[in-house]
C-alpha positions as CSV (number, residue, x, y, z in Angstrom):
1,X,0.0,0.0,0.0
2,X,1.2,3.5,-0.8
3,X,-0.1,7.0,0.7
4,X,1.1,10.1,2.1
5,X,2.3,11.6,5.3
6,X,2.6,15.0,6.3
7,X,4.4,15.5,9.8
8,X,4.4,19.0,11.8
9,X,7.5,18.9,13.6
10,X,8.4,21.7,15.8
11,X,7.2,24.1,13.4
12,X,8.6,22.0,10.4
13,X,6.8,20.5,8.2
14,X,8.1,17.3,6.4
15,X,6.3,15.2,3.6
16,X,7.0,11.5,2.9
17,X,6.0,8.5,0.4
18,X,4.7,5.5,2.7
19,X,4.7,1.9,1.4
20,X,3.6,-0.5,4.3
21,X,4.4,-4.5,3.0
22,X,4.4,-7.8,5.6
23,X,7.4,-9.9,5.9
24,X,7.3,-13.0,7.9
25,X,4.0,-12.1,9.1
26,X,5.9,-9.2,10.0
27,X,4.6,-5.6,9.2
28,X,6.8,-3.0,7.5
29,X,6.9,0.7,6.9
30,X,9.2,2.1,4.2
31,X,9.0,6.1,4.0
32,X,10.9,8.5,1.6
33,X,11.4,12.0,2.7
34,X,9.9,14.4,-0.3
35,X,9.4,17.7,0.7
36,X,11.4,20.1,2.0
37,X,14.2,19.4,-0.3
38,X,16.5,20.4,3.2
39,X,15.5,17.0,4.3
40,X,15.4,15.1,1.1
41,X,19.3,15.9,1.3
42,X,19.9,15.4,4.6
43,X,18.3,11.7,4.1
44,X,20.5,11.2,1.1
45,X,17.7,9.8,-1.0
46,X,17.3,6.9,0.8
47,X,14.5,5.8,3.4
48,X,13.7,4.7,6.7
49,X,12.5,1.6,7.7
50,X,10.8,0.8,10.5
51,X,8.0,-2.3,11.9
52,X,4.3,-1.5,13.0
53,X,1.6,-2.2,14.6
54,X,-1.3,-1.4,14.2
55,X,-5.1,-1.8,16.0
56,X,-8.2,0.1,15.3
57,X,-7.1,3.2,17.6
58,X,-3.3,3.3,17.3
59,X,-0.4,3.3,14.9
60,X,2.7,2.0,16.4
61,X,6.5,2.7,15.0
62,X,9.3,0.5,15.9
63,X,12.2,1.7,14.0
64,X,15.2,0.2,13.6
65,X,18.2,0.6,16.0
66,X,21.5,1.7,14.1
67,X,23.3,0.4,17.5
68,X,22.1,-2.8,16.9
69,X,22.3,-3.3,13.0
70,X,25.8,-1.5,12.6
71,X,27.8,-4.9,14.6
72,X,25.3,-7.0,12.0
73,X,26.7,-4.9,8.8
74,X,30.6,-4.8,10.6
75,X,30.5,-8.8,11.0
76,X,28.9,-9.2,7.2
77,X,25.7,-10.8,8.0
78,X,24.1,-7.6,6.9
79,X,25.2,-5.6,3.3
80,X,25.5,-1.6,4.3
81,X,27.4,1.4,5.6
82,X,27.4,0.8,9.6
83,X,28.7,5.2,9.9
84,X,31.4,5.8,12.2
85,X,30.1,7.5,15.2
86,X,27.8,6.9,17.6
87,X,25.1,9.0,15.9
88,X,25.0,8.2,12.4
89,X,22.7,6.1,10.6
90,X,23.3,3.1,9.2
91,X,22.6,2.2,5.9
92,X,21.6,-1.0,4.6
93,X,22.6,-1.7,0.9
94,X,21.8,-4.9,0.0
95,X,19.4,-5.7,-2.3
96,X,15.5,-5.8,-1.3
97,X,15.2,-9.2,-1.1
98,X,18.8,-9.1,1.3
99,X,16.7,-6.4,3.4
100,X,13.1,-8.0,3.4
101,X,14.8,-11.7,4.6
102,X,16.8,-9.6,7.3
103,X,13.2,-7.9,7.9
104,X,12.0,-11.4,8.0
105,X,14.6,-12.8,10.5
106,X,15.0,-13.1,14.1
107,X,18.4,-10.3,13.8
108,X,15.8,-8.5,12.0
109,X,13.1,-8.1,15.4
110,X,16.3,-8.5,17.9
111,X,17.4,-5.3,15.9
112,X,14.2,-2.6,16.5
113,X,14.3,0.3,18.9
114,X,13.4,-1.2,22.6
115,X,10.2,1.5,23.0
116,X,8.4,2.5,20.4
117,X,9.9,5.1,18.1
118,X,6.3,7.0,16.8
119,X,3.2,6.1,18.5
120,X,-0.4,7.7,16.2
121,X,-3.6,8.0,18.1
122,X,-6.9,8.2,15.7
123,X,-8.9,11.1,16.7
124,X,-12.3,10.8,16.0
């Protein structure tokens, strides 16, 4: 599925492309920055990923942890850029069958944030 997202974020407003897919049973959220084009650079083109739930009243984000995936991408069982400090993101590069069987896997889950990253409420 593919929609929109507009998020108001301390006075900044940032658009991105959604695609939601399952994996293992496993639900996924890819999104892609488009608008401003400020953070369209700063994300480098690429997009974050991130595992939801969802249940009739809330939307819930589990991104993943670059702490967690970088020793996965530094030990090869995971194709990517793990970044150098503490900080940085790390990018996965394989291709997206590589990232939806990581997605897929137990590394995968063992890898998301411990709390939730984005929790929606539906307001009625």
């Amino acid at each position: 599925m593919l929609f929109r997202s507009v998020m108001l974020d301390d006075g900044k407003v940032s658009e991105y492309d959604l695609r939601t897919t399952q994996v293992n049973g496993q639900h996924i959220l890819v999104a892609r920055v488009t608008a401003p084009e400020e953070a369209v650079k700063e994300s480098g083109g690429g997009s974050y990923i991130a595992y939801y739930e969802a249940t009739p009243e809330n939307l819930t984000f589990y991104l993943l942890d670059a702490e967690k995936v970088r020793p996965l991408i530094k030990s090869g069982k995971l194709k990517g850029n793990p970044g150098e400090k503490q900080y940085d993101i790390a990018e996965l590069t394989g291709s997206p069958q590589e990232v939806a069987a990581f997605l897929g896997s137990k590394d995968g889950l063992a890898s998301r944030v411990e709390g939730p990253g984005a929790r929606v409420r539906r307001v009625h």
